[in-house]
C-alpha positions as CSV (number, residue, x, y, z in Angstrom):
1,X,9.9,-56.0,-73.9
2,X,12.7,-54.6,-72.5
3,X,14.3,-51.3,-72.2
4,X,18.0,-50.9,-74.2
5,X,21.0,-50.1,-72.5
6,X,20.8,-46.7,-71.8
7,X,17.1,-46.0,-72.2
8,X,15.0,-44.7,-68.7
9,X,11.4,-46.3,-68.2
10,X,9.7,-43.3,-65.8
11,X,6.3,-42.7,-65.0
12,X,5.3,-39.3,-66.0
13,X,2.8,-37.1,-64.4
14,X,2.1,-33.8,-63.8
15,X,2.1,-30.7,-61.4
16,X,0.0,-28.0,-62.7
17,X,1.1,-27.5,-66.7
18,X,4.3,-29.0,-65.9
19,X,5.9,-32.6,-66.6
20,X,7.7,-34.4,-64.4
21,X,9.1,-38.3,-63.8
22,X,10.2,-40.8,-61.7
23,X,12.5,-44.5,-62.3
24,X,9.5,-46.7,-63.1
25,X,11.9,-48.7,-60.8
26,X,11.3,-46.1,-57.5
27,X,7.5,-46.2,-57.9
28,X,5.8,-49.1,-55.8
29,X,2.3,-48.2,-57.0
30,X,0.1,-45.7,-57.9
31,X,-3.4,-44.9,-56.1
32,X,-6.3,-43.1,-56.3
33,X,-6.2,-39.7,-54.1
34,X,-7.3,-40.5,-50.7
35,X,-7.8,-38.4,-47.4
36,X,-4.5,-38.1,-44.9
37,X,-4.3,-37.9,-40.7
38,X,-3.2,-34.7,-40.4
39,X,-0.1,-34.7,-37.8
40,X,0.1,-31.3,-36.0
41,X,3.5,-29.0,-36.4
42,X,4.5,-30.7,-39.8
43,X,5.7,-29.1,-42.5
44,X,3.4,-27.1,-45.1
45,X,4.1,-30.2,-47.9
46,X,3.4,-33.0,-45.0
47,X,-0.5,-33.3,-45.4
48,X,-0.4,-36.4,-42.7
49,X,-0.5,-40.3,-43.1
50,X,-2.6,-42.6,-44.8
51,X,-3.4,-46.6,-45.1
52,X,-1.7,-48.0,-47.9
53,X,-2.3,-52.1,-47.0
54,X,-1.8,-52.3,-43.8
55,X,1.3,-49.8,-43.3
56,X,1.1,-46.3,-42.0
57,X,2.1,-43.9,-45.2
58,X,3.3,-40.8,-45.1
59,X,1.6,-38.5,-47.7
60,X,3.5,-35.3,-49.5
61,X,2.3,-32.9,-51.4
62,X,4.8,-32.9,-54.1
63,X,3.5,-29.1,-55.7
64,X,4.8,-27.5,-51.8
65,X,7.7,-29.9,-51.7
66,X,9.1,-28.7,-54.7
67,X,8.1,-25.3,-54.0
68,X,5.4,-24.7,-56.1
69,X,1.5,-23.9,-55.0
70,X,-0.6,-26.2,-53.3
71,X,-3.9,-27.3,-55.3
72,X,-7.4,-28.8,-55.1
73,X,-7.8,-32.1,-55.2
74,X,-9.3,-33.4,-58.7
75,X,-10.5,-36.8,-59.7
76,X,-6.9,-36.8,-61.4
77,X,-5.3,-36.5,-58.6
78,X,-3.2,-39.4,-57.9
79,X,-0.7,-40.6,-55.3
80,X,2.5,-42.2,-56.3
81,X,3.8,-44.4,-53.6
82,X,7.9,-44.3,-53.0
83,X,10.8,-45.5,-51.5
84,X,13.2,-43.2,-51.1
85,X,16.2,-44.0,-49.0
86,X,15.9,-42.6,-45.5
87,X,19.9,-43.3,-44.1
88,X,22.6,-41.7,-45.5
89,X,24.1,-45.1,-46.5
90,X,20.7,-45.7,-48.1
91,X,20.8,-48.6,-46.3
92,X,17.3,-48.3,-45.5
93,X,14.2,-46.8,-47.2
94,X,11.2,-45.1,-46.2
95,X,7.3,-45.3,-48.8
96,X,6.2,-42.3,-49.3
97,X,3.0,-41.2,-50.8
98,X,3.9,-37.9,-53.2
99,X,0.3,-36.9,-54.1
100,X,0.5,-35.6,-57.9
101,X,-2.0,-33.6,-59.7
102,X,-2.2,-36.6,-62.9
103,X,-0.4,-39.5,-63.8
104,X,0.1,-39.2,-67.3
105,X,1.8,-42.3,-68.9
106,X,4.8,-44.8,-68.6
107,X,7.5,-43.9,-70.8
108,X,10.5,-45.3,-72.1
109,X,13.5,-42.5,-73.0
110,X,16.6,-43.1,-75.4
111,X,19.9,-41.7,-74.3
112,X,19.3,-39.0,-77.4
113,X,16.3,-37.5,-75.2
114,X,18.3,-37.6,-71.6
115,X,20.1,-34.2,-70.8
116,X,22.0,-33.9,-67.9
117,X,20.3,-31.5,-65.2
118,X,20.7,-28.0,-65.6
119,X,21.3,-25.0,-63.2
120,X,18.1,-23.2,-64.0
121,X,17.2,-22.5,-60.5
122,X,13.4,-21.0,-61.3
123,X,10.2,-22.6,-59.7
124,X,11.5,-25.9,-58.4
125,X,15.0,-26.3,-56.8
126,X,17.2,-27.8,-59.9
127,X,18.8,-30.0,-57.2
128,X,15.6,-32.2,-57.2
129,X,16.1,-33.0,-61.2
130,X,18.3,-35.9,-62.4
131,X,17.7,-35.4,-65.9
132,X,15.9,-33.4,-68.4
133,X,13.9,-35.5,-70.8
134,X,12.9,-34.6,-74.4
135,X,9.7,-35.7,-75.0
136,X,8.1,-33.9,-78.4
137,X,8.4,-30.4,-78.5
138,X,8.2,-30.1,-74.9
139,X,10.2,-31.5,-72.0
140,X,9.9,-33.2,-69.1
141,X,12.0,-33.2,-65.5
142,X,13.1,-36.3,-64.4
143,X,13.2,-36.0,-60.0
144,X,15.5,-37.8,-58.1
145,X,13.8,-39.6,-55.3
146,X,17.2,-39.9,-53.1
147,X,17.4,-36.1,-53.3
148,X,13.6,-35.0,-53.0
149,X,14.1,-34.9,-49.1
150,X,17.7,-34.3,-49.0
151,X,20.1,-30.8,-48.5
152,X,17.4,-28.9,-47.1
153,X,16.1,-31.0,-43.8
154,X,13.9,-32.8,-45.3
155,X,15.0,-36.2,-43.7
156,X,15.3,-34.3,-40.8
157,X,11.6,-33.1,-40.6
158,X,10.5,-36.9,-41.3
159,X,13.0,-38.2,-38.1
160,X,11.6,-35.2,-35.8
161,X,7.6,-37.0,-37.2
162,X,9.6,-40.4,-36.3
163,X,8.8,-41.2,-39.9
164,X,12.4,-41.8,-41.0
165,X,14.5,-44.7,-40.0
């Protein structure tokens, strides 16, 4: 079946006790948590590359990328494989492995449970979220791949790894 026009498919997971999504459409697959090569003088949320079929992967941890604590691995723990564009015409894109703490569900949202993103500042930079998405009494935030590694060097910190394109 297929999403209306207007509604968001996302797979949902979470980062401690909080929600978050990403476009069904971004995420290439999902994968059980697996060890990384560390790479020396990366970034605290770079935790190295791993083998995902073949290609060399680099692996995030998405809890320091978006500025929240680091955690222990679980038998949850997941990683969500990416592309994220890696130009600034987007012409080209670069997987990425954002390790999560649990992938929770695929979700369809109606535009009545999409709010735009909000200036909250808070625990995770606001200009990471697309979208806030109603779901129940709670809410979840839906990230923007393109801008998880953009504004801040991010890009630039995966072209000094030679990671980026």
């Amino acid at each position: 079946m297929s999403a209306a026009r207007g509604d968001i498919q996302v797979v949902v997971f979470g980062l401690g006790e909080e929600e978050f999504a990403l476009p069904v459409t971004a995420v290439r697959e999902i994968l059980d948590h697996r060890p990384a090569y560390r790479v020396p003088g990366a970034p605290a949320w770079f935790l190295g590359l791993t083998d995902v079929r073949g290609d060399s992967v680099p692996m995030i941890d998405l809890r320091v990328r978006l500025g929240l604590m680091s955690a222990e691995t679980t038998l949850a723990t997941r990683i969500l494989v990416v592309d994220i564009p890696s130009t600034q015409d987007g012409t080209a894109a670069l997987a990425l492995g954002l390790v999560v703490d649990r992938v929770l569900d695929v979700s369809t949202f109606g535009p009545d449970a999409i709010e735009g993103s909000p200036d909250i500042g808070g625990r995770w930079r606001s200009d990471q979220i697309e979208a806030i998405l109603r779901r129940g009494a709670g809410f979840v935030a839906l990230l923007d791949p393109a801008r998880l590694f953009a504004g801040d060097g991010g890009v630039d910190a995966l072209n000094t790894l030679g990671l980026a394109a």
